[in-house]
N, C-alpha and C positions, 0 to 999 in steps of 0.2 A: 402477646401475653401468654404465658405458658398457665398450662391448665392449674387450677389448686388444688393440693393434696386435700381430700378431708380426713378426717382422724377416721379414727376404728382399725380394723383388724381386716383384710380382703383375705377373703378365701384362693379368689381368684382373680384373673384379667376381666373376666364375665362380670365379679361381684361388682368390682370394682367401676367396669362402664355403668353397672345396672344403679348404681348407687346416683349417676348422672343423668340417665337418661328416664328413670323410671318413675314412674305414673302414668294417667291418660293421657297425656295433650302432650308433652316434652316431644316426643318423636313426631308427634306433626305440626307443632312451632319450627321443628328444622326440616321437615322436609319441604315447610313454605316459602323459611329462609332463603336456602337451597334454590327454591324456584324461581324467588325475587328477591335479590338482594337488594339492601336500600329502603326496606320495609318501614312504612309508618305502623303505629300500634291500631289504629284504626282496619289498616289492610289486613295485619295480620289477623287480626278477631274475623274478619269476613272469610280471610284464607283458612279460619280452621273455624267451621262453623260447631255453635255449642257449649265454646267456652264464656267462661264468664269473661266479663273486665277482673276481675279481682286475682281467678287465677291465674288469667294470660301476666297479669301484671307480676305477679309471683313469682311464677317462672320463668320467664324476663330474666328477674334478678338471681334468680337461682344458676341460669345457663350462663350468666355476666361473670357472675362470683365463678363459676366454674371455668372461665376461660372459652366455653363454647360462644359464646354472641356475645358483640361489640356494638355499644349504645355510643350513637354520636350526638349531641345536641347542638344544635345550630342556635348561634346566637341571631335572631330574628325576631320580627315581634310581625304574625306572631307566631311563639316557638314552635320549633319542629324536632322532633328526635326520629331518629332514622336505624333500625337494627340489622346488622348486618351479621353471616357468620365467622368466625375468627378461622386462620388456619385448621386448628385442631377441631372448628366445629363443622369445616368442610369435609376431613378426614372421619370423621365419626359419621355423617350421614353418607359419603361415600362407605364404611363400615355398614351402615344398616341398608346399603344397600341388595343384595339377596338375600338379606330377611325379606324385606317385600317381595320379591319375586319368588321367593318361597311361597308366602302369603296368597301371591296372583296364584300358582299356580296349584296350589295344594287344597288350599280354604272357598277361592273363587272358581276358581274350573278357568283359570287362564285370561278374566275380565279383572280391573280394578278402575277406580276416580283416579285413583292418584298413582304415580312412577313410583313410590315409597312399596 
């Protein structure tokens, strides 16, 4: 699934990722992705500690709609939905990858929890 344009005007490539990746939690929804694929929504609330249910669940659908994560539901009883990230949501946190390491090494003094 190729990512979905959304409307508006992008200044730039910048605006344009920032319009997908931004707020609090987006960037560490994919960097848990990232770390376990095959994610229950249960996992993933533990893997980013702090969110709610309401917003993980939000942005879920926001990163779906956007082409970056792929929701499977398994017909089972009882259900199981599984998130994984899409090609273009592998390439995007591979992208944010030396932001983090910027992060480590600028902000932290060279420690960080997490590879992001």
């Amino acid at each position: 699934m190729a990512t979905v344009p959304r409307p508006g005007a992008y200044v730039c490539g910048i605006d344009a990722a920032m319009a997908v990746i931004g707020g609090k939690w987006k960037v560490l929804i994919l960097w848990a992705l990232g770390e376990r694929p095959g994610c229950r929504f249960g996992e993933l609330r533990r893997l980013v500690p702090g969110i709610t249910e309401k917003v993980l669940a939000a942005h879920l659908r926001e990163l779906e709609a956007d082409g970056i994560v792929h929701r499977e539901a398994f017909d089972e009883v009882p259900p199981r939905v599984e998130y994984t990230l899409t090609e273009a949501g592998a390439q995007l946190n591979a992208a944010l990858a030396p932001l983090g390491a910027w992060g480590r090494e600028h902000v932290l003094g060279g420690t960080a929890p997490h590879p992001v």
